[in-house]
C-alpha positions in Angstrom: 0.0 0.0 0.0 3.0 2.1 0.6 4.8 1.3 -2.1 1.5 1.9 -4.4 0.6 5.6 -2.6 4.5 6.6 -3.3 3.8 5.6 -7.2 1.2 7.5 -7.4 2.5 10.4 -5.9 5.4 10.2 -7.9 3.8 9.8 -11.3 1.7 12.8 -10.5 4.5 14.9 -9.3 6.2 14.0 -13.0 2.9 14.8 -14.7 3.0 18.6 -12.7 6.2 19.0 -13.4 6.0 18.5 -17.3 3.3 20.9 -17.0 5.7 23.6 -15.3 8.0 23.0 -18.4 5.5 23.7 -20.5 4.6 27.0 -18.8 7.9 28.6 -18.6 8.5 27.4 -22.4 5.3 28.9 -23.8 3.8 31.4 -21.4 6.9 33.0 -19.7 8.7 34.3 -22.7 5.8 37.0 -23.3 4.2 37.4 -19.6 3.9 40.0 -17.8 5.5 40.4 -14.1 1.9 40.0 -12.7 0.8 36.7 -15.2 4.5 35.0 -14.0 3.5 35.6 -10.1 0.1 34.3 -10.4 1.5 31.0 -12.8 4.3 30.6 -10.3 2.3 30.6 -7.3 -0.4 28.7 -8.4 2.2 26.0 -9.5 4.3 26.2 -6.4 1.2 25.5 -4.3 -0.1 22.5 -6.2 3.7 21.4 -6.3 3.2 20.8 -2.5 0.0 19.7 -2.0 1.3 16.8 -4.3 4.1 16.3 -1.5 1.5 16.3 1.3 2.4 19.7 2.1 0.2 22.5 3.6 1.5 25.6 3.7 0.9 28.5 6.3 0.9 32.0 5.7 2.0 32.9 9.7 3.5 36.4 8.8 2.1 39.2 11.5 3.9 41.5 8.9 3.1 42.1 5.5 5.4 41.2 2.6 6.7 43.7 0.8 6.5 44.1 -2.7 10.0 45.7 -3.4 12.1 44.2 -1.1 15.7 41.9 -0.8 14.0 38.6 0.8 16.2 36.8 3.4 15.2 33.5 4.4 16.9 30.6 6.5 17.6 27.3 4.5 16.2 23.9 5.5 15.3 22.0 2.1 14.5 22.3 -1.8 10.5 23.1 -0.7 11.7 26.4 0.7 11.8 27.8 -2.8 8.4 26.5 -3.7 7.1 28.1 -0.1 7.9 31.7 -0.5 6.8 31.1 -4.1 3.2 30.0 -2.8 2.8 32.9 -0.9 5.2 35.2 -2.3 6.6 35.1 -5.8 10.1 36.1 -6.1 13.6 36.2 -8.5 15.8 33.7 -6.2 19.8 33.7 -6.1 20.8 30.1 -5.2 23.7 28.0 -5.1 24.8 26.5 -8.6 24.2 22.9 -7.1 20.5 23.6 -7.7 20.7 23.8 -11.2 21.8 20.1 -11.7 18.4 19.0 -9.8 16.4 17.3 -12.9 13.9 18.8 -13.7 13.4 21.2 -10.6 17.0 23.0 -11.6 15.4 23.6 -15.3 12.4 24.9 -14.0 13.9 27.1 -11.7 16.1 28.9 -13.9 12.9 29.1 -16.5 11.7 31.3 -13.6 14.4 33.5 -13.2 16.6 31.8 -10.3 20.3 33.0 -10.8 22.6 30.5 -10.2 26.0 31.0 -8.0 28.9 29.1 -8.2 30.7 29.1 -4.6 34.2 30.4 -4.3 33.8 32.6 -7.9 34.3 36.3 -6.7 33.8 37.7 -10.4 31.1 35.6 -11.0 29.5 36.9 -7.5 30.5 40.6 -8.8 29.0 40.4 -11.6 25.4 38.9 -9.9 25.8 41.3 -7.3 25.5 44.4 -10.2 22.5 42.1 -11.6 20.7 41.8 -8.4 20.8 45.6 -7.7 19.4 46.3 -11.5 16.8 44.2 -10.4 15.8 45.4 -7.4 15.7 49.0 -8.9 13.4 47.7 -11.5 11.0 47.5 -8.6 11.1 44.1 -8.5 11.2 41.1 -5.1 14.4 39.3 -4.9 15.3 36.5 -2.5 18.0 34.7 -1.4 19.4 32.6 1.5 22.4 33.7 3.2 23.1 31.0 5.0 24.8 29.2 1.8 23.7 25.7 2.2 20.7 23.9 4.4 20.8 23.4 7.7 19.0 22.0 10.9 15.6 23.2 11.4 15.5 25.0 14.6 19.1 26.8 14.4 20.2 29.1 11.8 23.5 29.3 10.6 26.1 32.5 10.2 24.8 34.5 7.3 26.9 35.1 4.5 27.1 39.3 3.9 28.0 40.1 0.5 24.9 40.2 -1.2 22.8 42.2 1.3 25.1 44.8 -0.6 22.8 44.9 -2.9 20.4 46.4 -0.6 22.5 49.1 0.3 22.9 49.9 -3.1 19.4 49.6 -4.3 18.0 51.6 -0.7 15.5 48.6 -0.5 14.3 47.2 2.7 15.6 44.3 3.6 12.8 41.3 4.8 13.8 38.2 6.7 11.2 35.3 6.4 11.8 32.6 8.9 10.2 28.7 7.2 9.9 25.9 9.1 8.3 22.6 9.0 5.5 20.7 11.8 4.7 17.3 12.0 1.3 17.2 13.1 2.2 17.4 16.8 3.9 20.8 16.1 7.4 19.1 16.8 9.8 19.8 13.8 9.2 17.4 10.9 12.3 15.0 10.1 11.4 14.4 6.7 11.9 17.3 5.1 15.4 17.6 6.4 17.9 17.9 3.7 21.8 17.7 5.3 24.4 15.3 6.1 24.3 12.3 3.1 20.6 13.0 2.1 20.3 12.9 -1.7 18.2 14.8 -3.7 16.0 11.4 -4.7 16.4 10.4 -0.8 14.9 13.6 0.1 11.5 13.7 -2.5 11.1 9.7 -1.5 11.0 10.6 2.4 8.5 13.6 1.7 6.4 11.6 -1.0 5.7 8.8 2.0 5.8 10.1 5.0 2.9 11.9 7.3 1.9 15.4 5.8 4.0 18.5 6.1 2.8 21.6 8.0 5.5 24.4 5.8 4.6 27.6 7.7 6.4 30.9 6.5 6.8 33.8 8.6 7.3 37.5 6.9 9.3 39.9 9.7 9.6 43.1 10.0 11.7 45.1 7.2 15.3 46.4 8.3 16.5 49.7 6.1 18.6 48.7 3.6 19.5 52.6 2.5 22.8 53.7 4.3 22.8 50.5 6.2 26.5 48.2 6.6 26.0 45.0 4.8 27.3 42.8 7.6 24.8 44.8 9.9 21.7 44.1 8.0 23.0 40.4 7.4 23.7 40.2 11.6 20.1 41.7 12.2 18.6 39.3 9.9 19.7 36.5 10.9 19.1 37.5 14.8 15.8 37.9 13.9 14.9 34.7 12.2 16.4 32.8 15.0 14.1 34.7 17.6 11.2 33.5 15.8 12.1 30.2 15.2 12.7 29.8 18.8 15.7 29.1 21.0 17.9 26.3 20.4 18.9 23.7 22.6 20.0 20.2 22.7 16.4 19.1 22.6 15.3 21.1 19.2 14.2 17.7 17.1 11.1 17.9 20.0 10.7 21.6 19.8 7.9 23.0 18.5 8.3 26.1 16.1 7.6 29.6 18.2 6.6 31.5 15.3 3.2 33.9 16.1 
């Protein structure tokens, strides 16, 4: 019975998929800012209800339009969360990009790809992301520079909050996190140590149902701000609403209000 729910779920998430290759071949090209939102979170969201994921919109701030999004990392949903609630252009590692399927389809939606250790490379992103951001448009990245642990959040990485400061946007944080159904955090969806990609869609595909719940803060300044202040205040902030960690955090529940 196991065996035949996974099947299913997997044929289905193949069938959605094809579907968001044919969106961002045919539709994307020509659309509009507003018709790419819409498509992208209405794609996102049926992405995870196909993975047994619900997601919850726990912000007590509202998201800004026009802002540098700032998020801690904990798997390859976190994309597809923001994008159910909030569409936005992601910078992400280059490792994403090799992800069948997922890494196309990203790109298609205007993810820009970084390749760890290439200062020119990161230069020449970092002029990008500011052209963007001026256009009026939401960016989002995740400074931490790789997944980790639900419940801690690593150092965060301050060269692109630059951007920011560059741009005179506000900086958001967004703190995600992810419930089993007794509010504990949910094992499946972590994504670290030896976990492959494939290892990581089979435990989501068959295990109990995911509670995703994403938390808008509030803004920090970006204009005349110091890039490793905005990156320190970020991160400070996303850990006080995650909660505190301590040597019991696989039994914590998620504080976010």
């Amino acid at each position: 019975m196991i065996r035949l729910r996974l099947a299913w779920r997997f044929a289905r998430l193949i069938v959605h998929l094809l579907a968001g290759l044919a969106t961002c071949a045919l539709v994307f090209p020509w659309a509009g800012r507003g018709l790419r939102d819409a498509a992208t979170r209405r794609w996102s969201r049926r992405l995870l209800a196909i993975c047994n994921v619900r997601v919850e919109d726990a912000s007590g701030i509202a998201a800004l339009e026009h802002a540098l999004f700032v998020s801690n990392h904990i798997s390859w949903l976190d994309i597809f969360v923001i994008n159910s609630l909030h569409p936005c252009r992601f910078v992400a590692k280059a490792e994403i990009r090799a992800w069948p399927v997922l890494g196309w389809l990203a790109a298609a939606a205007g993810t820009v790809f970084i390749a760890r250790g290439n200062r020119r490379e990161l230069r020449h992103i970092f002029k990008g992301l500011v052209l963007v951001l001026g256009q009026g448009e939401r960016v989002a990245f995740f400074p931490e520079g790789t997944v980790g642990q639900q419940g801690s959040v690593l150092p965060f990485h301050a060269n692109l909050f630059e951007a920011a400061v560059d741009a005179r946007v506000p900086v958001q944080p967004c703190a995600v996190a992810y419930l089993d159904a007794a509010g504990a955090w949910h094992r499946s969806v972590d994504y670290t140590g030896d976990v492959s990609f494939g290892d990581s869609i089979a435990a989501i595909l068959q295990g109990p149902p995911v509670r995703a719940r994403l938390a808008c803060l509030a803004p920090l300044a970006g204009s005349g701000a110091h890039r490793r202040e905005l990156a320190q205040a970020a991160h400070d902030a996303i850990q006080a609403a995650l909660g505190p960690v301590d040597a019991n955090a696989a039994a914590a529940p998620v504080l976010i209000s």
